[in-house]
Each structure stands twice: as structure tokens, then as C-alpha cells.
N, C-alpha and C positions, 0 to 999 in steps of 0.2 A: 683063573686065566689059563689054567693046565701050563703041561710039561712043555717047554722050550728044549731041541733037543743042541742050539745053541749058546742061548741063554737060561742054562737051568733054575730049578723052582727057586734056589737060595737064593740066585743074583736078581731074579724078577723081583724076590718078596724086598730085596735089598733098595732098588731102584723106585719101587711103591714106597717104603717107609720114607727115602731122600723125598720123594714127593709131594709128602705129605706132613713134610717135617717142619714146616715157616721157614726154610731156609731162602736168604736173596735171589735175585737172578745168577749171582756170579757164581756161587757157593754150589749152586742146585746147580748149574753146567759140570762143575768141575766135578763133584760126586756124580752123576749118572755116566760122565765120559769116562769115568776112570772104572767104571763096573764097563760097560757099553767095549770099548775097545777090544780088549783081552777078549772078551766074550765071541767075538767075529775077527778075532784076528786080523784088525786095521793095523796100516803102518803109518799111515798121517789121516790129519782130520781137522775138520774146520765147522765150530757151534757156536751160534749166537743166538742170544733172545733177539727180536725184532720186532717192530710195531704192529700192531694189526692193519693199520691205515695202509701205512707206505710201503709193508715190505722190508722196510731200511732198518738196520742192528741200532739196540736203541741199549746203551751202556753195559754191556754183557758179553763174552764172548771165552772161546780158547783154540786156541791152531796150532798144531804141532805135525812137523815132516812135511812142511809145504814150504819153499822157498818165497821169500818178498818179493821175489819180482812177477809170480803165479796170481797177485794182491788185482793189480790194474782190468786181467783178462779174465779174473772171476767175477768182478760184479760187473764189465762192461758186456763179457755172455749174459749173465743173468738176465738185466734188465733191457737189451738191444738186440742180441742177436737169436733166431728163432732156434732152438735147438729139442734134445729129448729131455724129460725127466726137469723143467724149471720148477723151480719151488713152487712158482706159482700156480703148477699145472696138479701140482700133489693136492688129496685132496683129504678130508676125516674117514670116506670111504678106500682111499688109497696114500697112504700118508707114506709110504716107503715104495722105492721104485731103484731095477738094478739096469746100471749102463748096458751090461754085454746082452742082459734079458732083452731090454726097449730096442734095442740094434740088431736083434737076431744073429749077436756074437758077433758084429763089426762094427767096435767101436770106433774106426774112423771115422763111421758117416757122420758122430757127432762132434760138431763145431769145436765145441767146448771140451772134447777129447787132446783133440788137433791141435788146440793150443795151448795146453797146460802139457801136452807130450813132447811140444817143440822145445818147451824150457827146462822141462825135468822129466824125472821117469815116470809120473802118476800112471797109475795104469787101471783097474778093474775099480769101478767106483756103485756107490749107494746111497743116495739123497734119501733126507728124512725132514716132514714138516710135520711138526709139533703142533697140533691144533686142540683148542677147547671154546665152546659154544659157536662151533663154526669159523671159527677166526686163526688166523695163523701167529701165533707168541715165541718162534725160534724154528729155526732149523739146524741140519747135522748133515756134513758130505764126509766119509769115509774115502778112503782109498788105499788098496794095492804096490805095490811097486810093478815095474817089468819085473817078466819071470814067475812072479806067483798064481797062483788058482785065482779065478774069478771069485766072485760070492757068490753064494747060493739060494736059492729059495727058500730053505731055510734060514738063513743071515736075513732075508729082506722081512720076513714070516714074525723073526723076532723082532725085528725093530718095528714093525708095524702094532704089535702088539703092546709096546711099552710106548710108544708115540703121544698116544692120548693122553698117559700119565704124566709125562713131561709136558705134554702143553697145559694139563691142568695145574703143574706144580710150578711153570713158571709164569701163566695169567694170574695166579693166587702171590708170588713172587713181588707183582708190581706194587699189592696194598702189604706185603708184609713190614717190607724195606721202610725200615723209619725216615721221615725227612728230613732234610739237614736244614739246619739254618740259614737264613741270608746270607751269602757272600759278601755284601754289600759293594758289588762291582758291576761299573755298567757295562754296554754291551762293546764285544770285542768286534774287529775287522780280520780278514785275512783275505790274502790273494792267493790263489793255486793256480798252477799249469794244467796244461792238458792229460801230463801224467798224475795229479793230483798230490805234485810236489808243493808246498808251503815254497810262495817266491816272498813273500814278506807277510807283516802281521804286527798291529798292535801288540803293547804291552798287556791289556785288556786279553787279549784272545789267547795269546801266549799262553796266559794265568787260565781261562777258561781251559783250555788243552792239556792244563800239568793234570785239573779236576775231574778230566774224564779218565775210561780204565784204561789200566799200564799195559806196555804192549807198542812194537813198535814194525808187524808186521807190515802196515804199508808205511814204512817211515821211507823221506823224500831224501835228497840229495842238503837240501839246505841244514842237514843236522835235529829240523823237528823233529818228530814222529808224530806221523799221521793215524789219530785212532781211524779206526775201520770205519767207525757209524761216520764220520766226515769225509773220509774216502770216498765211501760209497756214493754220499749223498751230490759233489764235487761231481761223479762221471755223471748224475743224470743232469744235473742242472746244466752242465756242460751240452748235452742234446738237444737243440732250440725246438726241436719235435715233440717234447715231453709235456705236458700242460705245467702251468706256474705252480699249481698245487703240489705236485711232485717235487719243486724246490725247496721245499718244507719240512722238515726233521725235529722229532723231538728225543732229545737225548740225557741222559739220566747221569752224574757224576758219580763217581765211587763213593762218595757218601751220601747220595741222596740223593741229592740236590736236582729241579728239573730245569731243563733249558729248551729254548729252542733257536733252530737253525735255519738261516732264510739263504739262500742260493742263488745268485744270477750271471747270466753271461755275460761275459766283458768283448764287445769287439767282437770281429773272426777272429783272432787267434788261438782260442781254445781258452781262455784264461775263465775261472771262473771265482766272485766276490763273493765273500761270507762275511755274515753277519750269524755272530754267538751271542744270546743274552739269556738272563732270565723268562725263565717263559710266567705266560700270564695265565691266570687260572682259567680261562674259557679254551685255553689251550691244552692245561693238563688232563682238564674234568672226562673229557672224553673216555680217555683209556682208562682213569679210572675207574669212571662206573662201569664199563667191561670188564674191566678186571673181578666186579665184585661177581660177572656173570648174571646180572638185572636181565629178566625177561623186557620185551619191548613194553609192556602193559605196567610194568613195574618201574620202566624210567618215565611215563607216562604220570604216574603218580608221583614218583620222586621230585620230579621237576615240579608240580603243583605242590607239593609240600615244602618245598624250595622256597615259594612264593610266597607261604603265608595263608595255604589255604586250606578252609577245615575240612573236617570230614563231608559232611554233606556238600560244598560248595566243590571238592573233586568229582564227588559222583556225578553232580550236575553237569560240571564242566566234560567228562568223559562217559556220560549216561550210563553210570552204573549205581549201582542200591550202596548206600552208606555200607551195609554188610558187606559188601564184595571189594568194597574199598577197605575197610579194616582190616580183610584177606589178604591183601596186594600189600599190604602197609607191614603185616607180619612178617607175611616171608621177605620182605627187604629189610625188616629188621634184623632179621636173622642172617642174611647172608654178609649184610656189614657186620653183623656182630653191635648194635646197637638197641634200646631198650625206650628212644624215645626221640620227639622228632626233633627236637635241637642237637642231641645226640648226633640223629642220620646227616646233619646238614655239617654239624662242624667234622665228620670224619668224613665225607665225602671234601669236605672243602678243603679246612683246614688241615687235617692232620696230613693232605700232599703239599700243601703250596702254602708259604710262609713269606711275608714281609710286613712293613711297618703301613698303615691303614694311612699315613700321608702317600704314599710312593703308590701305593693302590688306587688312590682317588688320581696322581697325575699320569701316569700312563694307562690308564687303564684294567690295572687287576695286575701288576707284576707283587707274586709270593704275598701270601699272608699270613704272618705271624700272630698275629695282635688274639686276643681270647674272645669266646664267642658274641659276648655279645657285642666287641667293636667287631666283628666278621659278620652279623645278623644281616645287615643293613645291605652288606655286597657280595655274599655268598648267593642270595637266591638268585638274582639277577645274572651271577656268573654261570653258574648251574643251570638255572633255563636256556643260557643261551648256546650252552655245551651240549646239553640234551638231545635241542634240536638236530643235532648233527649226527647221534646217533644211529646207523645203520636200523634198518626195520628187522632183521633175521637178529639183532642182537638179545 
């Protein structure tokens, strides 16, 4: 990677081993930010993993030197207002971008300057998205106080450079994390404001919200604290502009466990209804098989091998030679880390999503627990129909 004259060669090879060490999402933020800071001389900062889908912080994060009330006018910029440098705008060829650079040194003209300036002193900032197999799995905004030096092109030069390795080490992050077991609690309710204050909430949601990560940067006035990934997800559902899909989050608890979050508008008044529950396997499958970094031709076979079908009846199905199939079937072995195809199905299936094979058959696939071969029978069916949804560049 050559000499960083930022981040020198110790802290790069440092940041490389965190990456490549099986550490969680939460583990692997806290060791690269804590090499990454010092390194460019940040005085606050704000990282999260986030889903490839939506964009939205998916149980992962750490912020330090930003005040809570900065919490409302960072993701309502982010996702609303047009500005320099969005996440969304960063790309694998340009993954790090510097405010005063994209402004030609007038960072008023940006929105999102303007407003994080009106409440605190942030001043000279650096966005960083985290990408691997073209997909975004976290980003990183540094910042400045008033008073100090901008960053430099070197600071951007280096974050660019270790970018990739973080977004490798936290898409590999999402099959490390072991699952947790059922909860065995159904889904929760909660009402928010337009600031994305908890105005009430089942006992059900409450409990969901103790299981997400600690942290009370956007916490509301009612005494909850609002994790980040439900903040965020609150301002878009809040935008009747947004399509329904975008009211949809999937969000991971500290020990595991996956959920998902469905979002609607209540009225004009800005209020917006959550719904937290267990998520169902056609909902986790996705990012998982991302996570494992499947070529498109590779979920292609997955999903048919899912179903029950042999080798020659894939090739037919996707008009390739038995040989070229047994190719494709390898290196998906290899990259789950599997030796055969019952194997490929229950660690794709199983080993993220856990519950008891009655509760599966009545809602539809929430968590499975139960051993392979009571999973046989609705694994493949969840699988193909996850597949289908996979992205073509995946």
C-alpha cells in the first residue's frame, strides 16, 4: 500500500490486521477509529456500519465531540437536502472527499456546514465510505473545531487508501457475528415526533430498544434514547416524498439478533409509527449473501441449489456445462466457508436467522432455529425468494 505520510506503514499494517481479524461490526469500528483519529488529527467523529440497501446504520456505530442536538440535522442533510461530499455521492473510485477541497475553501456554500456551524463549532470536515464489491457497509465524517487547519490531501489520500479495507472488514463483519437466539418477543409499537422524540411505545418496543447498541446520541426528551439506526430511519419515513421501501430497516441487536423496522406517517403532523419485530428470513438473506461477496452467477447457482437441484438440472436451468457448474459451486463453497451443499444452505440460512419451525410456518419465516433438516423444507424457498432481489453488480 506504500508509505502513508499521515497514516504511517505501522498504523496501515495495524488497521489491515483489525480487518481482517473476524472481529463484529462494533469491535472493528472502535479499533480502526481509534488508530484512524490520532492519525489526521480529528477532534470529533461520527462511524457507522450501514446497510447496503438503504443507506440506513444497521446496529454499529461510535460518535464522539458532536453534540445531540447535531443528531436531527445530520441525517435530515444527508438524505433531503442537496449538498457536497453525500455519502451517497462517494464512490470505490473516490471513497474519501474534503469539505474545504469540494468548496474551493468556502465551506459556507455547504448546507450541511451551515447547520452543524449554527449549533457547535464543527468546522474543516472529511467523509469516508467504506465500500466492498461495490456496495456501501459504513461510513466515517471527521471533523475540526473552529480555529484549526483544514485537512489535507494527504488526510483525504489516507483515508482513501484504508477505505476498502474497512469496508471489507465490515461486509465480512455481518457473517462473522454469531446469532443470537430467539427473543421470544413479538413485535413492538412506537410513536415519534417530528424531531424523532419517542412520544410513547409499547412494552414490546421499549424491550426491543434496551437490545439495540448503547448510546444515547439521539436520545429524545421522553427519557428513551433513540439508537441512531431508528432515528434515522423516523426522518425518512417522515418524508411522504420517499417511496414506502425506504420506510424499511433492518437492524442488528448487540448480540446478534436481526430485526426489522417498518416506518409510517401518521397525519400532517409530522409524527411518525414504528413497527420493531423479528425479521423473517427473506428479509435477512439478502445482505447476507452479500456479505459472503457471491458473484451474480454464484447467487444464480445458490438459489438453485437452495431448491433441491442437482448438478446437471442447474446447468440446464442456467445453460451451462455440469463443469462450469461445479466451478461456481466451489468457489461458493469456499467463500462461505462450506464443504457441501446442506452445509451451503443451513449457513446461509440458518446460522443468521433462528426460531422455532411452528412460528416459521405462521408468519411466514420469522428466525430459525430448529436443525437442518427441520430447516430443509423452508430454507430453500426463503433463499430463492431473497436471491431474487439481489442486485445484478452484486
Amino acid at each position: 500500500m506504500g508509505r502513508s505520510p499521515v497514516l504511517g506503514t505501522g498504523a496501515l499494517a495495524a488497521i489491515e490486521r483489525v480487518c481482517d481479524s473476524g472481529l463484529g461490526a462494533q469491535e472493528l469500528l472502535e479499533e480502526v477509529v481509534a488508530r484512524i483519529v490520532p492519525g489526521v488529527g480529528a477532534e470529533a467523529f461520527f462511524a457507522g456500519a450501514t446497510d447496503p440497501e438503504t443507506g440506513l446504520c444497521m446496529g454499529a456505530g461510535v460518535v464522539d465531540g458532536m453534540a445531540s442536538s447535531i443528531c436531527a440535522p445530520f441525517w435530515d442533510h444527508e438524505f433531503f437536502v442537496p449538498d457536497y461530499n453525500k455519502f451517497s455521492d462517494l464512490t470505490p473510485e473516490r471513497p474519501a472527499a474534503d469539505l474545504h477541497e469540494a468548496t474551493g475553501g468556502r465551506v459556507q456554500r455547504s448546507a450541511r456546514w451551515r447547520a452543524f456551524h449554527a449549533i457547535s463549532d464543527l468546522d474543516a470536515e472529511i467523509r469516508v465510505a467504506f465500500h466492498a464489491g461495490g456496495r456501501t457497509w459504513g461510513v466515517l465524517q471527521l471533523n475540526r473545531h473552529s480555529g484549526a487547519r483544514p485537512f489535507t490531501s494527504e488526510h483525504r489520500d489516507a483515508l482513501a487508501r484504508v477505505a476498502p479495507l474497512i469496508g471489507r472488514g465490515l461486509r465480512t463483519a455481518m457473517v462473522n457475528e454469531p446469532a443470537a437466539p430467539d427473543a421470544g418477543r413479538g413485535p413492538g409499537i412506537l410513536i415519534l415526533d417530528e424531531r424523532g422524540t419517542i412520544v410513547s411505545c409499547t412494552a414490546e418496543a421499549e424491550a426491543w430498544l434496551a437490545e439495540l447498541r448503547e448510546g444515547d446520541w439521539c436520545g429524545g426528551a421522553s427519557g428513551l434514547p433513540v439508537p441512531i439506526e431508528v432515528f434515522a430511519l423516523s426522518l425518512t419515513a417522515a418524508d411522504r416524498r420517499q417511496p414506502a421501501a425506504s420506510r424499511r430497516a433492518r437492524l442488528r441487536t448487540r448480540s446478534g439478533m436481526w430485526l426489522i423496522a417498518h416506518a409510517s406517517p401518521l397525519g400532517d403532523g409530522g409524527q411518525v409509527a414504528m413497527v420493531i419485530e423479528p425479521a423473517k428470513a427473506s428479509q435477512v438473506a439478502p445482505v447476507i449473501v452479500e456479505a459472503y461477496g457471491l458473484t451474480a452467477r454464484e447467487v444464480d447457482v445458490t438459489r438453485l441449489v437452495a431448491r433441491g437441484l442437482k448438478t446437471d438440472e442447474i446447468g440446464a436451468e442456467l445453460f451451462l456445462s455440469p463443469h462450469t457448474v461445479r466451478d461456481h459451486l466451489k468457489a461458493v463453497f469456499e467463500k462461505v466457508g462450506v464443504s457441501s451443499r446442506g452445509e451451503l444452505v443451513s449457513q446461509l440460512f440458518a446460522e443468521h436467522y433462528h426460531s422455532s419451525l411452528d412460528r416459521c410456518v405462521e408468519d411466514g419465516g420469522a428466525r430459525v432455529s430448529a436443525r437442518l433438516e427441520r430447516e430443509s423444507a423452508l430454507a430453500p424457498r426463503a433463499i430463492d425468494r431473497a436471491c431474487e432481489r439481489i442486485p445484478e453488480h452484486v
